[in-house]
Every structure is written in structure tokens, then in C-alpha cells.
N, C-alpha and C positions, 0 to 999 in steps of 0.2 A: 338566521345566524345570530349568537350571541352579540351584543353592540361591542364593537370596536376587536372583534377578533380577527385575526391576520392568518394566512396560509400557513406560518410559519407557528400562530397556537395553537391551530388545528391540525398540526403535523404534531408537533410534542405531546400534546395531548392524548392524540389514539393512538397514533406509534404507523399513522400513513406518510407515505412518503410524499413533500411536497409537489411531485410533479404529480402524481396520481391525484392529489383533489385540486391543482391547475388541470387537468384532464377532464375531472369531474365537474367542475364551473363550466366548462366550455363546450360540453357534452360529448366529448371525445375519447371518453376512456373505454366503452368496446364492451368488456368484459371483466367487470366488477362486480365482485365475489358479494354473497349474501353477506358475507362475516364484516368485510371492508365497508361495504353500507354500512350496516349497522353501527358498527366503528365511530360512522364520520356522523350518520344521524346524534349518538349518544355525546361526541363532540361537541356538537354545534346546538348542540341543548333543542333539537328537535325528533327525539326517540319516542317521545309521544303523540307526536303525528303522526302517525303509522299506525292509527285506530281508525284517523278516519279514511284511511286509501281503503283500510280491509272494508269488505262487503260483510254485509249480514249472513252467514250463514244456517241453513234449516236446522234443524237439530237432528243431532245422528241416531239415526235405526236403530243405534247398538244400543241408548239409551231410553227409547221409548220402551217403557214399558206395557207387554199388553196386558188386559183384565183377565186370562186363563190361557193357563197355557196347557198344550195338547202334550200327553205322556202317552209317550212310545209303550207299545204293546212288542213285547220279544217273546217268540215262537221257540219252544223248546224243540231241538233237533230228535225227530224220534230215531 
């Protein structure tokens, strides 16, 4: 967290309601929205730690390109 930031700048700031990040300190809030995280990461000046939770991911199928590609042959209807 930012040094010396209070529940109370971290409410003004995102626009969370102070008991939802008293909830969130305490591990009690259940069911907090992607959007609310996010919210409170970019708050608390920690929205770039969120590179290192993600994993490495393979790179997609849809971008590998292959070296030839196979063209369909269509059969005229006699």
C-alpha cells in the first residue's frame, strides 16, 4: 500500500465503499468483483503486481504460423 494511506483514501480514491476494503484487509469480503479488485489494486499503487501472479502462458494456436498451408480441393457437383 501507498505509505500513510488510510481506508478512508482508499475509499475516495476508487469510489469502494470503506467497509468492503475493511472486508478486504480481513479476508472476509466473499465475493469481490474483478472490477472492485482492480479498483483497489490501481488505489493502493499496486496494479502492477498483477504481472507477476499471472503465469506464462504458451502462445496461441491461432498465431502460430505454419510453413504451408493445405488448399482445399472443391469437387464440382455433376
Amino acid at each position: 500500500m501507498r505509505s500513510n494511506m488510510t481506508q478512508k483514501d482508499v475509499s475516495e480514491q476508487s469510489g469502494i465503499t470503506i467497509t468492503t476494503i475493511h472486508k478486504f484487509e480481513n479476508g472476509t469480503s466473499g465475493n469481490m468483483s474483478l472490477g472492485t479488485f482492480l479498483l483497489l489494486m490501481k488505489a493502493i499503487g499496486q496494479i502492477d503486481a498483477l504481472d507477476e501472479l499471472m503465469p506464462e502462458l504458451p502462445e496461441s494456436a491461432y498465431l502460430i504460423k505454419s510453413e504451408k498451408k493445405v488448399q482445399r480441393i472443391r469437387h464440382k457437383k455433376s
